[in-house]
Structure formats: C-alpha cells, structure tokens
Backbone as a ProteinNet text record, in pm:
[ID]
protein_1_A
[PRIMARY]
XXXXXXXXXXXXXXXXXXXXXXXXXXXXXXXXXXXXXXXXXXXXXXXXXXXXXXXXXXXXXXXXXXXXXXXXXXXXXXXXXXXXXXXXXXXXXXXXXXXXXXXXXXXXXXXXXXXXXXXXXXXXXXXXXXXXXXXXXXXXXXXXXXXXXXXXXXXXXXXXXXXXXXXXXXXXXXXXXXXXXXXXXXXXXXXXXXXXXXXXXXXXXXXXXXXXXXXXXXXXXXXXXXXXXXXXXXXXXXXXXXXXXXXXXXXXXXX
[TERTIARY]
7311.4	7351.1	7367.9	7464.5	7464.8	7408.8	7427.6	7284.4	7354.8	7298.8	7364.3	7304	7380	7314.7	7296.6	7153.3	7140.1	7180.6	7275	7346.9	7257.6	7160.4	7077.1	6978	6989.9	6935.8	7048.9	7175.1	7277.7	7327.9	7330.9	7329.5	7236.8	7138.7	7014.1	7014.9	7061.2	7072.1	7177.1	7309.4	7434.5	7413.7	7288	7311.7	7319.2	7340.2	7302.4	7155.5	7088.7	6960.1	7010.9	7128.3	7209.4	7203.2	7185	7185.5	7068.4	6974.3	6810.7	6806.3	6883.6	6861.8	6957.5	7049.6	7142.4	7093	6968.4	6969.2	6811.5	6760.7	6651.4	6692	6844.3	6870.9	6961.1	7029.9	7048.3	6982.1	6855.5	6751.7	6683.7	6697.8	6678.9	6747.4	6866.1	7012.8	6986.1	6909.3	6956.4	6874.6	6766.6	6709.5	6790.6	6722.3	6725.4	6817.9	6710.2	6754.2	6659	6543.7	6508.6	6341.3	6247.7	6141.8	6142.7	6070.2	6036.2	6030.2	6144.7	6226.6	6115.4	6102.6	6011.1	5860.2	5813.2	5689.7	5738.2	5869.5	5900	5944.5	6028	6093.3	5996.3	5919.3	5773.7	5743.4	5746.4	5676.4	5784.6	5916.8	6012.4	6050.2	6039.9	6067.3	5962.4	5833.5	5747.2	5720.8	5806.7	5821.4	5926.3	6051	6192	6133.6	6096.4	6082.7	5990	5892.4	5843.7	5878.9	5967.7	6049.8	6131.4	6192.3	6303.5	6256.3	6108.2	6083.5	6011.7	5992.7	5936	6049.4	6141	6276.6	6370.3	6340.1	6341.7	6341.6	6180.3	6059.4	6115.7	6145.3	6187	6340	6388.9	6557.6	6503.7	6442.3	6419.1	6345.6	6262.4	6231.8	6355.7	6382	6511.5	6637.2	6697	6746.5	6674.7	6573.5	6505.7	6520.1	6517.6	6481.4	6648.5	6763.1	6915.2	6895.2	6873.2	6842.8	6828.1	6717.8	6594.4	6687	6711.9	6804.9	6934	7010.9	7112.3	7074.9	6975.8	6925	6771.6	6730.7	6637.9	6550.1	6581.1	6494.6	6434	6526.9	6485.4	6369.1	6408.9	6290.7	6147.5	6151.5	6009.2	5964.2	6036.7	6036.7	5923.1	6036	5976.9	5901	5877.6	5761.3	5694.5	5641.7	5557.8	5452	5604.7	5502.9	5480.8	5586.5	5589.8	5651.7	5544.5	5575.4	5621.4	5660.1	5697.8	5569.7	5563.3	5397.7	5480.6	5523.1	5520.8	5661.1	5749.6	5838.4	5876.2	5711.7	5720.6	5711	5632.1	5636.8	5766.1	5744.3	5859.9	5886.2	5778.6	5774.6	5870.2	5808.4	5900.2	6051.7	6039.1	6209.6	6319.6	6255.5	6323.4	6334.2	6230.7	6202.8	6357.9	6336.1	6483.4	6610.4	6572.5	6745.8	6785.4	6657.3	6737.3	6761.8	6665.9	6698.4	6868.1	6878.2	7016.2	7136	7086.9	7177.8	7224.8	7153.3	7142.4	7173.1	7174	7222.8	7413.1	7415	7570.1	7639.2	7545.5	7599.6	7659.1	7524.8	7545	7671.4	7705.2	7827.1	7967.5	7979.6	8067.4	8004.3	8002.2	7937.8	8031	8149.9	8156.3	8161.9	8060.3	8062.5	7954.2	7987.9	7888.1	7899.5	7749.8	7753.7	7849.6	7969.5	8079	8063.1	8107.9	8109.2	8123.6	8298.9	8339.4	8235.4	8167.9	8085.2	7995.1	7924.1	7834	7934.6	8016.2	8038.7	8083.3	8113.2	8127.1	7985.1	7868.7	7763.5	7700.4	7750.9	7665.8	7747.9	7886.5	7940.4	7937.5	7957.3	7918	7787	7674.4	7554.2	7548.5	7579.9	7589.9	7673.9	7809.8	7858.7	7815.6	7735.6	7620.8	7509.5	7443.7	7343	7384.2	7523.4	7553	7627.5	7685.6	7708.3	7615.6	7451	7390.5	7310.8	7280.1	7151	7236.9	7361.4	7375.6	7434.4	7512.1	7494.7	7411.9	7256.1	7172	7059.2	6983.8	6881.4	6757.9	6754	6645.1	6675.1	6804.3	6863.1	6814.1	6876.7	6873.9	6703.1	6589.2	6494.7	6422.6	6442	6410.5	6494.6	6594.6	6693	6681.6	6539.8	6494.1	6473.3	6425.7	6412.2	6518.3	6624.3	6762	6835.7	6877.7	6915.8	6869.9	6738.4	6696.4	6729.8	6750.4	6766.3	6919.7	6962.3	7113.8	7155.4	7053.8	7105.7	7019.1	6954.4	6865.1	6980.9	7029.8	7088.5	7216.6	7257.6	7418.1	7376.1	7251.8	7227.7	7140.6	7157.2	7132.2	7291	7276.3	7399.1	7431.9	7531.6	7558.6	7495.8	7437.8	7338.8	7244.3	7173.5	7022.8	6980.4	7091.5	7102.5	7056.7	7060.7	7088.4	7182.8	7100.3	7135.8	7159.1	7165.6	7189.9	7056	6950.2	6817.6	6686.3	6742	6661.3	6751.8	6647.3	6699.3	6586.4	6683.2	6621.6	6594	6656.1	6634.5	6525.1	6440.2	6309.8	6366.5	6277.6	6307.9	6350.6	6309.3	6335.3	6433.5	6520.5	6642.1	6802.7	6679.6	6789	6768.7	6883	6853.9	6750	6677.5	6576.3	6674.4	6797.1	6907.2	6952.6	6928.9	7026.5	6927.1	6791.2	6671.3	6588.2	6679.9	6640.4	6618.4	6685.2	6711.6	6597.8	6551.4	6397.9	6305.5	6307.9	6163.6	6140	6229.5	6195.3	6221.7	6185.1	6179.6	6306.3	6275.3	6357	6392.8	6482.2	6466.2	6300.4	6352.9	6204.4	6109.8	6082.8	5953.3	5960.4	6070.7	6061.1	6020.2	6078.4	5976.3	5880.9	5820.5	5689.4	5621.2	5596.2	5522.4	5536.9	5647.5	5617	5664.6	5752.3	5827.6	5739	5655.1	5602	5464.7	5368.8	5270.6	5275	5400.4	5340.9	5395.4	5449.9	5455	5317.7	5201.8	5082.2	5027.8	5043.1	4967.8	5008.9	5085.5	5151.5	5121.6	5165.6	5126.5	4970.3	4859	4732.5	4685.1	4745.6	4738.5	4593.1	4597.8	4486.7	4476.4	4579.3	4596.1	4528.3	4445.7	4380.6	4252.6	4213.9	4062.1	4062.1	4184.8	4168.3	4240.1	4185	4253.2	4329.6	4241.2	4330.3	4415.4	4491.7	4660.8	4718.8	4824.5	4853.4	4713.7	4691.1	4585.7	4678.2	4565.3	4630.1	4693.2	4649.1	4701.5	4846	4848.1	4952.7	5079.4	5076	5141.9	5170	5093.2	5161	5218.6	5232.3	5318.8	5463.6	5570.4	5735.9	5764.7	5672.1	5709.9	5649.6	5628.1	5625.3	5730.9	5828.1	5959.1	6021.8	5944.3	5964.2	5896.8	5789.3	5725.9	5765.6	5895	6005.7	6081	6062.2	6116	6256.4	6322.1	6533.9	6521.2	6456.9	6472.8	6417.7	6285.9	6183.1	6300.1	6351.6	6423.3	6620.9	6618.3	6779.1	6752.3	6628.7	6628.6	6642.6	6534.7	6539.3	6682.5	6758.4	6955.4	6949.8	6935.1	7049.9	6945.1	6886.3	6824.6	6917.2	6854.1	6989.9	7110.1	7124.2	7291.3	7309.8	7253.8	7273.3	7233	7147.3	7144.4	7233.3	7268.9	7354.7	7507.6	7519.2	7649.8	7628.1	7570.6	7556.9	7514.1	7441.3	7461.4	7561.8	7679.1	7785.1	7898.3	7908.8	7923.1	7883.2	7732.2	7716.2	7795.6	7756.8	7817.6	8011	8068.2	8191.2	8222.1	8142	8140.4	8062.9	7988.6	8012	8143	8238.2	8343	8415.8
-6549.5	-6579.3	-6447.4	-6439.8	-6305.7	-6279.6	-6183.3	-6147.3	-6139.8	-6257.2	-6279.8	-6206.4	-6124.9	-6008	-6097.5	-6066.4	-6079.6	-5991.7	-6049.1	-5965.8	-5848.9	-5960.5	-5878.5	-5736.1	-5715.6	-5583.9	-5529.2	-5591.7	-5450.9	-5415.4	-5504.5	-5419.7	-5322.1	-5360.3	-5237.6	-5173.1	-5121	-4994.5	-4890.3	-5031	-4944.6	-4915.3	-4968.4	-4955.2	-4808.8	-4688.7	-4576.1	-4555.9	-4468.9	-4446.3	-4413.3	-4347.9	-4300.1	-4430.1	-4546	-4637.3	-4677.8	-4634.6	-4660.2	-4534.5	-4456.5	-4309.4	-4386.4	-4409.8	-4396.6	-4556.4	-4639.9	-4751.9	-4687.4	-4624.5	-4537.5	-4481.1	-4367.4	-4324.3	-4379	-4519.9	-4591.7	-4638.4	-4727.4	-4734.2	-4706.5	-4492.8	-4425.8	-4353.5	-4386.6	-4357.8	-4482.1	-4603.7	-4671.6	-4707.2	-4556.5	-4522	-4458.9	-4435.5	-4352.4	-4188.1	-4115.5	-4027.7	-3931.3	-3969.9	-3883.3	-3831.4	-3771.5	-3695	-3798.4	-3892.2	-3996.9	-4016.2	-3975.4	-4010.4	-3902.1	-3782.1	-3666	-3695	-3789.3	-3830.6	-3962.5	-4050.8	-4145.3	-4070.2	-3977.5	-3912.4	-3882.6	-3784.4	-3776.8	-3886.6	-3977.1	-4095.5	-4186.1	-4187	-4248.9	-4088.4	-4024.1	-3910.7	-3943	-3971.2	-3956.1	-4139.1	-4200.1	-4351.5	-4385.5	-4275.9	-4283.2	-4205.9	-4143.1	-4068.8	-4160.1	-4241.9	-4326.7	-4438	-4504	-4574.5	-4543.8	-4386.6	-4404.5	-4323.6	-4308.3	-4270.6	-4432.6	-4527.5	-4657	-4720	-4728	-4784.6	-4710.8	-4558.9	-4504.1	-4550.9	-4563.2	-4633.6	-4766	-4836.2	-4998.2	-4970.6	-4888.4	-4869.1	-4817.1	-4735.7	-4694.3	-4776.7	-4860.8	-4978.6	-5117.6	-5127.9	-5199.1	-5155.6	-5028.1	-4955.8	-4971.8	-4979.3	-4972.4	-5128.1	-5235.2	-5367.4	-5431.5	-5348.3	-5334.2	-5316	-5194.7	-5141.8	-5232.2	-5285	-5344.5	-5460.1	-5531.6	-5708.8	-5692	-5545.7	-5557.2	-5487.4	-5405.5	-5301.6	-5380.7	-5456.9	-5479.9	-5389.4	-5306.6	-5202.9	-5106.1	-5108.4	-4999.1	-5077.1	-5193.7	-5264.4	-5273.7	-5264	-5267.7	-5116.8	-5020.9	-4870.6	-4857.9	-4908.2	-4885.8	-4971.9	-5060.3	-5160	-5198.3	-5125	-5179.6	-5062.8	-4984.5	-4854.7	-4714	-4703	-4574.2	-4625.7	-4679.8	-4770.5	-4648.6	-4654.4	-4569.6	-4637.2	-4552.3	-4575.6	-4657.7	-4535.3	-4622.8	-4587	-4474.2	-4382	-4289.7	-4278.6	-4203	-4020.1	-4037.2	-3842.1	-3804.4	-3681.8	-3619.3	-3689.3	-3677.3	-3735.5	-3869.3	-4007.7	-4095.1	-4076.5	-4019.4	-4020	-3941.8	-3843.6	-3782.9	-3841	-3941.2	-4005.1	-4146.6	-4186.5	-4296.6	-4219.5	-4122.2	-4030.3	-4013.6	-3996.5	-3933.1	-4069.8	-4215.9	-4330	-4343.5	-4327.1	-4402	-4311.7	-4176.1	-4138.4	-4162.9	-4160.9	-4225.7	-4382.3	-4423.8	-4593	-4577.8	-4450.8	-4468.9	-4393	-4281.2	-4233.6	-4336.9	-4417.2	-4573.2	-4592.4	-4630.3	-4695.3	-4605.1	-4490.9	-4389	-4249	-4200.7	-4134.7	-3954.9	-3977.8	-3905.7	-3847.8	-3907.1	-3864.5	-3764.3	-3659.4	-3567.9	-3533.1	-3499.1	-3459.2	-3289	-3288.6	-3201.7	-3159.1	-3012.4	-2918.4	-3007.1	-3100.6	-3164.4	-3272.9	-3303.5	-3437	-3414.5	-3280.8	-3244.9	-3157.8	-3112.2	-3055	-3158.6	-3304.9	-3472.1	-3450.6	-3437.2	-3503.9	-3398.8	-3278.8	-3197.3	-3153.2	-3154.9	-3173.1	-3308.4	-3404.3	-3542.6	-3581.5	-3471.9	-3495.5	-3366.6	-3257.7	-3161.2	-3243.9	-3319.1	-3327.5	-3503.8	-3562.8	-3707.4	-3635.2	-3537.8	-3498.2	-3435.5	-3411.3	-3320.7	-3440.6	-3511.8	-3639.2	-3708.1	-3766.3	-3839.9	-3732.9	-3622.5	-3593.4	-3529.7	-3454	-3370	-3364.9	-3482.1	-3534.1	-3683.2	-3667.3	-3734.5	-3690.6	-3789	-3761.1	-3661.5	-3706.5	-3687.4	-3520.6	-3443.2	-3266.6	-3256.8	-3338	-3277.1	-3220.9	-3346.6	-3298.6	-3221	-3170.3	-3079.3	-3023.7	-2884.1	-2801.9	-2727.6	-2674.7	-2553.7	-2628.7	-2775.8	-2800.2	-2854.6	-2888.6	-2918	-2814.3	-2749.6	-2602.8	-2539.5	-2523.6	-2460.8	-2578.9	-2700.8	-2792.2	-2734.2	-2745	-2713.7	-2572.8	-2486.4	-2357.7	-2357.7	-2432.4	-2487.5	-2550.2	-2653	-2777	-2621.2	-2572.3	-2497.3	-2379.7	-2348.3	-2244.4	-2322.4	-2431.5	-2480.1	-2544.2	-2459.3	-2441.4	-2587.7	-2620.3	-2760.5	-2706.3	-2607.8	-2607.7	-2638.3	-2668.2	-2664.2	-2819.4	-2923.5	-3071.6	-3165	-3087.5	-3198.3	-3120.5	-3186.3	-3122.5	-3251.9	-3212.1	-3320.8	-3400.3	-3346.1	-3383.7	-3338.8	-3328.1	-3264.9	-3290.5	-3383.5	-3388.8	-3288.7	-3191.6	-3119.2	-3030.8	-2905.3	-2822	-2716.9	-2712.6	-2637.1	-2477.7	-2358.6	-2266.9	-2183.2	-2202.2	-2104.2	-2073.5	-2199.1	-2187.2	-2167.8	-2099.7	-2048.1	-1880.7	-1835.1	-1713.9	-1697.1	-1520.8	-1565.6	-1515.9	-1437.1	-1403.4	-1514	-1662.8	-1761	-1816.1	-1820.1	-1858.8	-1781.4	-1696.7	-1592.8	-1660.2	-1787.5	-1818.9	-1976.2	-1946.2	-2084	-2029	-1895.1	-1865.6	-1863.4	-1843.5	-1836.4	-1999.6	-2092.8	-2202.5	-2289	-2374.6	-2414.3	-2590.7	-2680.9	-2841.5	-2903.5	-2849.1	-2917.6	-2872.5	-2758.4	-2710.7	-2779.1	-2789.7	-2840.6	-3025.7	-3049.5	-3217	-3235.4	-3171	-3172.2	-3103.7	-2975	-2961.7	-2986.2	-3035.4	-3092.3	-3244.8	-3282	-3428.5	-3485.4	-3501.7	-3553.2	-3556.7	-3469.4	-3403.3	-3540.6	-3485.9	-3556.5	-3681.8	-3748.7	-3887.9	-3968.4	-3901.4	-3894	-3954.3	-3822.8	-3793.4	-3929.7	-3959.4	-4054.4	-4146.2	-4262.3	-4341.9	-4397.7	-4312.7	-4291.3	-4279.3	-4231	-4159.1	-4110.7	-3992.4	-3878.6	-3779.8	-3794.6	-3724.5	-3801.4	-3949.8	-3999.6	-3920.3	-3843.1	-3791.6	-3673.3	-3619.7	-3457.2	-3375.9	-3338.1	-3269.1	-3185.1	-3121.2	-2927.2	-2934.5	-3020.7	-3014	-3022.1	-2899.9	-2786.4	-2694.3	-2628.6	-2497.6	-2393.8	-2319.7	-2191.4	-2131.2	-2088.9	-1994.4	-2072.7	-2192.5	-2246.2	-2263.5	-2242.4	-2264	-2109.1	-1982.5	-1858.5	-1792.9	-1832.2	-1866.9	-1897.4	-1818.8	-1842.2	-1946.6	-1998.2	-2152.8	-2261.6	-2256	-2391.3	-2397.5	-2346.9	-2394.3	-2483.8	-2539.1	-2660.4	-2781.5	-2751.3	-2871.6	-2899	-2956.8	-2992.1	-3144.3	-3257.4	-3408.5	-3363.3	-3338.8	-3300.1	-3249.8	-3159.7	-3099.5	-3212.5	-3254	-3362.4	-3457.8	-3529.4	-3683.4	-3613.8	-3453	-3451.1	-3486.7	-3431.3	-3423	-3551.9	-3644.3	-3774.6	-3887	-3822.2	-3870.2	-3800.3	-3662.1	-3598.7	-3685.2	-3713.5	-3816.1	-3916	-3995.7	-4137.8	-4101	-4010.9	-4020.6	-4012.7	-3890.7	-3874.8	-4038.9	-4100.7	-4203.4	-4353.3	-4358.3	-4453.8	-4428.4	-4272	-4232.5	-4249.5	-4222.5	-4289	-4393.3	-4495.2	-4663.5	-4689.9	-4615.9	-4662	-4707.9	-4547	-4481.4	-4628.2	-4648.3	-4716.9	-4880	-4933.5	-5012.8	-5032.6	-4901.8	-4950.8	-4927.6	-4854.2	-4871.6	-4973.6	-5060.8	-5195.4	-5277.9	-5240	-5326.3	-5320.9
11302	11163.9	11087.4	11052.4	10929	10830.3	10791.6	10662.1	10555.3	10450.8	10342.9	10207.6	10146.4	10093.2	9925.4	9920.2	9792.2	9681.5	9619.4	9500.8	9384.5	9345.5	9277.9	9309.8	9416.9	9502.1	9532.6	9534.9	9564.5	9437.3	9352	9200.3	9149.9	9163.2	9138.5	9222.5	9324.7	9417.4	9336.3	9318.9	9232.3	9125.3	9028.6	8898.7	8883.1	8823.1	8785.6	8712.2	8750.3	8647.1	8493.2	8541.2	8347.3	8264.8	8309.5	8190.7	8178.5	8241.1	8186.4	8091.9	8079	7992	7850.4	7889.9	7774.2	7686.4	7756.2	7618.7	7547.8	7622.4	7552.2	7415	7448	7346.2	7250.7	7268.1	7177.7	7065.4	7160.7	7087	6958.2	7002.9	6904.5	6800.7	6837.6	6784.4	6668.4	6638.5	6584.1	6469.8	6516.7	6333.9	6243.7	6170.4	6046.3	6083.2	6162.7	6210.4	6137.6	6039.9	5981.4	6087.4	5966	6039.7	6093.7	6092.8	6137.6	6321.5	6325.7	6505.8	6575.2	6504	6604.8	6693.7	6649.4	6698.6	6776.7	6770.8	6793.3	6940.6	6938.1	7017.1	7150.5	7108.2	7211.3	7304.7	7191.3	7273.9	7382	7323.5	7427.3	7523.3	7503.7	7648.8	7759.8	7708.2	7816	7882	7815.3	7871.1	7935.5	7867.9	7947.2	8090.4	8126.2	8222.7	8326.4	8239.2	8360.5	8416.1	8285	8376.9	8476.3	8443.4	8582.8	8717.1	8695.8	8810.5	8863.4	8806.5	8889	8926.7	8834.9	8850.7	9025.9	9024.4	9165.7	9301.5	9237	9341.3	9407.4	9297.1	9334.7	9437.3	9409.4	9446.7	9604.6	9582	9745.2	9808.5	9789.2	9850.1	9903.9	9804.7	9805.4	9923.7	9961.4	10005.3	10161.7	10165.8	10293.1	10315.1	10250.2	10294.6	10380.8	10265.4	10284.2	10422.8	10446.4	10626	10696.9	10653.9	10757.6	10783.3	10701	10692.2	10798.5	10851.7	10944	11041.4	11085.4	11189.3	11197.4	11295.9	11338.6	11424	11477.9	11534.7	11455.9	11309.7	11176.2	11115	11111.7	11050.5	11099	11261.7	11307.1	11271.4	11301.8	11294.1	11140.5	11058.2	10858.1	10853.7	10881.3	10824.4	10928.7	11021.7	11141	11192.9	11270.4	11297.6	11254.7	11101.3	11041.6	10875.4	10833.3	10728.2	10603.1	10504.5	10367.9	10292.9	10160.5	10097.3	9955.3	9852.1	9743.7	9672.5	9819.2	9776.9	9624.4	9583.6	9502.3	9479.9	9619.7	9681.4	9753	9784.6	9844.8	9969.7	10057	10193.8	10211	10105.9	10114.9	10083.7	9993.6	9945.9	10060.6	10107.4	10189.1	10374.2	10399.5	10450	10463.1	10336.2	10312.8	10310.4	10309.1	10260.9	10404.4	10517.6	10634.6	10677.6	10640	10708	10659	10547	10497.2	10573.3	10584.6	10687.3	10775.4	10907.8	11056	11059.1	10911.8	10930.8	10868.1	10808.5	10798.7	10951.7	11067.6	11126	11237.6	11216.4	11356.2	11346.7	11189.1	11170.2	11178.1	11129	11187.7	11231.7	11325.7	11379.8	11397.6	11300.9	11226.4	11064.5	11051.8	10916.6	10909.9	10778.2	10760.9	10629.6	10553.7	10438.5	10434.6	10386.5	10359	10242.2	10203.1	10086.6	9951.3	9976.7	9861.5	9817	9926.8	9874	9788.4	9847.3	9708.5	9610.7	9579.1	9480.6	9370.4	9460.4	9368.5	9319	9433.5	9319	9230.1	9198.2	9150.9	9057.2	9047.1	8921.6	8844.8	8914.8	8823.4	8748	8831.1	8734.2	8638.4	8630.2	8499.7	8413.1	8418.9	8313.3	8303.8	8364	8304.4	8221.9	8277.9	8169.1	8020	8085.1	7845.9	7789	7877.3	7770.1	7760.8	7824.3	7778.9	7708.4	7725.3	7567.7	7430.4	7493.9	7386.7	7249.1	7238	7078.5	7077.4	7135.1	7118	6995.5	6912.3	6894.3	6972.6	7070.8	7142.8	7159.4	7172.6	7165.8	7067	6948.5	6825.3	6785.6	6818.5	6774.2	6884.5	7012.4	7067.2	7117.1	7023.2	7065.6	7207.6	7207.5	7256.1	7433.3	7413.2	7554	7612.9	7545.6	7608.8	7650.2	7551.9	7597.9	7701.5	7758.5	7829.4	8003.5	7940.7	8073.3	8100.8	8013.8	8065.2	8122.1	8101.4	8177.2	8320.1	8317.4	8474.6	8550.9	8489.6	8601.2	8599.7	8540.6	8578	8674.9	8674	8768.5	8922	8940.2	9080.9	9152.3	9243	9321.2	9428	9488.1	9595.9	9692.9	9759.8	9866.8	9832.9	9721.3	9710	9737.5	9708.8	9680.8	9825.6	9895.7	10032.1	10150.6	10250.2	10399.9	10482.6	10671.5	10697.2	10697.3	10705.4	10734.2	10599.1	10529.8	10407.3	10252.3	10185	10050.1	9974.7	9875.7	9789.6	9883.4	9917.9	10028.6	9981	10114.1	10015.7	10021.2	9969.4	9921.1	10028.7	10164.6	10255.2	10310.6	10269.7	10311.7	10233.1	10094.5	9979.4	9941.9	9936.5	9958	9799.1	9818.9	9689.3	9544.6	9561.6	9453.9	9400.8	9409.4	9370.7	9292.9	9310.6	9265.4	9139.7	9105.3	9017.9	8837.9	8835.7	8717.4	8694.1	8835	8813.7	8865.6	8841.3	8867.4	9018.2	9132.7	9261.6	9287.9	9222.7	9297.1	9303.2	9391.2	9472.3	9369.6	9401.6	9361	9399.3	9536.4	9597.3	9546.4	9505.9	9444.2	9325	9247.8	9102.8	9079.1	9218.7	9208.7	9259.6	9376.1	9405	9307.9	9220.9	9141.2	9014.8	8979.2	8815.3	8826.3	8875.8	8878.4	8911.8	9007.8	9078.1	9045.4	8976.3	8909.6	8768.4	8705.8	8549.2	8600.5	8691.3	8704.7	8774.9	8794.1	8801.1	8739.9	8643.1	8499.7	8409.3	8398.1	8304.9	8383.8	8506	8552.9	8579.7	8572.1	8599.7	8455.6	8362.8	8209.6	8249.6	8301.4	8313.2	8206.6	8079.3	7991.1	7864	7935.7	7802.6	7799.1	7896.9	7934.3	7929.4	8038.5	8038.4	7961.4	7841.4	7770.5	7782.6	7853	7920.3	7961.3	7994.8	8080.9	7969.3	7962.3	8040	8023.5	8138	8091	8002.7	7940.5	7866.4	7975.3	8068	8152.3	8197.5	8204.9	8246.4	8175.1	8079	7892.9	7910.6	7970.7	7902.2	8036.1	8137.9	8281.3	8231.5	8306.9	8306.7	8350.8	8444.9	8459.2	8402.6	8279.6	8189.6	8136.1	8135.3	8135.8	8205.7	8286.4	8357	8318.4	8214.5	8151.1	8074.8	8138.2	8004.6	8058.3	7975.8	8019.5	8061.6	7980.1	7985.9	8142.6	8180.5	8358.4	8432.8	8406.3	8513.2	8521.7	8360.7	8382.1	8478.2	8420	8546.2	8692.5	8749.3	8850.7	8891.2	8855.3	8882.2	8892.5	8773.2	8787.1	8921.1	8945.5	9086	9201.2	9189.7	9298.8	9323.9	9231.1	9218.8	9220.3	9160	9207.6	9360	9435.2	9570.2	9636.5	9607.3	9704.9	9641.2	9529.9	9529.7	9565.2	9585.4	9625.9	9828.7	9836.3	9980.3	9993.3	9968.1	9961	9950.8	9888.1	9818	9963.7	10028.5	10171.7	10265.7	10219	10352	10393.1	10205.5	10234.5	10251.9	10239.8	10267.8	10416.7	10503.5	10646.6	10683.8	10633.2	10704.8	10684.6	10618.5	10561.8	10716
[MASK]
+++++++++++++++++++++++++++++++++++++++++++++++++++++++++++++++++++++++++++++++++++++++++++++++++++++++++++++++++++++++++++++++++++++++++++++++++++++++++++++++++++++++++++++++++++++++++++++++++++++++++++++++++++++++++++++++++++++++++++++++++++++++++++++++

C-alpha cells in the first residue's frame, strides 16, 4: 500500500520559519510605536527566538517521520537502533541533514550539494533577514544589534553553510582569514555556543535564578557580540532554509 502523506506535516516542513518572524513583528508593528514597545520589544525577541527554535525541533522530527513512512530500513535505523533525541543540539540536526541527504541520493544518485545551490541559499537568507527586521520596530528600537547582525550574516561566506556530510562547517575547515570578522569562529561555533546555550537558558529559564549570566568577564569579551537575538534568530532562518530547500529537492525526486 502506498504512503499517503499527511498534508499537514508537509506543510510545516514547507512552511518558512520567516513567517513565525514576520507575525511577531506585525504584532508589534501594531502599537503605538512609542517608548512603550522597548520593554515590549525585549520581551517578544526572547519569545520570538524560542519559538523558532521549538518550531525547528518539531520540523526535524517531522522530516525524519517523512523518511521513515517511505524507507523502512531508515526507520528501524532512526527510531530503533540510533534514535535522534530532541533535535535540538548540533549532533541531531546535523544528524537529519546527512539523513535527508542519503534519502535524496537513493533517489538520484547524482545529485550533489553544488556552488549555485548554496549561493541560492545564502543569498536568499541575507536579503530575508533585511526585509524582515529592517524597517521593523524591533531595528528601530535596537539599532546597534541589528546593524551589527547584518555585517555578521554579509561576512559568512557559501562554504561555511553546508558540505556533503556536515551542516554548519566547523572551523577547521575554514581558512582562519575569512573568520576574521566573527572573532575566529566558525557557524558551528556560533550555534553550539550561543544558539544553542540561550535556547537552554530560556527553555529551562535558568535566568529566573542565576543572575550572573552574562558574567562581567563575558560582557567585556569581543564575543558578546554574539549575545545578540538578530544573529541567534538568523542563524536559526539559514537552518530552515537549508532544510526546507532540500525537503523541497526531496520531494520532487519522488515525483
């Protein structure tokens, strides 16, 4: 019998994360605009951001079940003897990225992630991130941390995005001259230690107890320039984008 795809999971694979961003800032688009929004603002950055890292979570689960429902040997593989946890660390995500691979290679076994493909997804997410913040509220009342997102996302290059076997390529395999403008680090460094860190923090809210985060020492460090929502919530788009642009892939090679 064939596998009759439930609609509502292949829409939420396709949906974009950009529209969990852009009704946030409607939302707040649909005050006043005065002081008021600045404390309002705070509080939807650090809620926009957790939704779309659970919203993630659910997609890469989802994505794996897609698998599992036409590849029966993938399915005992992921959910039997090398199960995924909550695909919220690096491990899982990169984990589904190489599954979704090897399930489009089955199907053409020439295909390969090519120059143009990422220079699709890595120009399509610089110019998704300046149309969703930058004649937003949410720029307006923090100039200093948008600005600074946008000279981040323009200085990470289409190698750093994805390999054939590695999403978010870690640092060793970028030269250290290209890395000069994040502080040495790499994507991967930037979601394992902050993406991944304050989605913790916020999910656990360890910040109702422990005051000290950030430490001083950590606050007068070149890299708290990364403790910034506008970079944590891009990365999380160039995620989604990369894997709904290959879901996208996969499902038109089952066609």
């Amino acid at each position: 019998m064939p596998y009759i795809q439930p609609n509502n999971h292949i829409q939420f694979i396709l949906r974009p994360a950009t529209n969990i961003v852009k009704e946030a800032i409607w939302s707040l688009n649909a005050t006043s605009g005065g002081i008021e929004t600045y404390p309002i603002s705070e509080y939807l950055l650090h809620s926009l951001f957790l939704k779309l890292t659970g919203a993630q979570e659910q997609k890469l689960k989802c994505i794996c079940w897609e698998l599992a429902c036409r590849d029966y040997e993938y399915r005992y593989t992921r959910y039997e003897k090398k199960p995924y946890s909550e695909c919220s660390d690096y491990n899982d995500k990169c984990m589904v990225y190489v599954d979704l691979l090897e399930a489009i290679t089955k199907l053409d076994d020439s295909f390969e992630i090519s120059d143009d493909f990422k220079d699709e997804i890595i120009s399509e997410w610089r110019t998704s991130i300046q149309k969703l913040f930058s004649k937003s509220l949410l720029a307006y009342n923090f100039p200093k941390l948008y600005k600074e997102c946008m000279v981040i996302i323009t200085s990470i290059k289409k190698n750093w995005i994805m390999g054939t076997s590695q999403l978010l390529i870690k640092k060793e395999n970028i030269p250290a001259a290209e890395r000069s403008n994040t502080c040495s680090l790499s994507l991967n460094d930037l979601f394992v230690k902050y993406v991944y860190v304050e989605r913790n923090r916020l999910a656990h809210n360890t910040r109702s107890y422990q005051h000290n985060l950030p430490s001083l020492k950590e606050m007068k460090s070149d890299k708290y320039i990364f403790q910034n929502y506008f970079i944590l919530m891009a990365i999380i788009v160039l995620i989604d984008l990369i894997f709904t642009s290959l879901f996208k892939i996969y499902l038109d090679k089952l066609k």
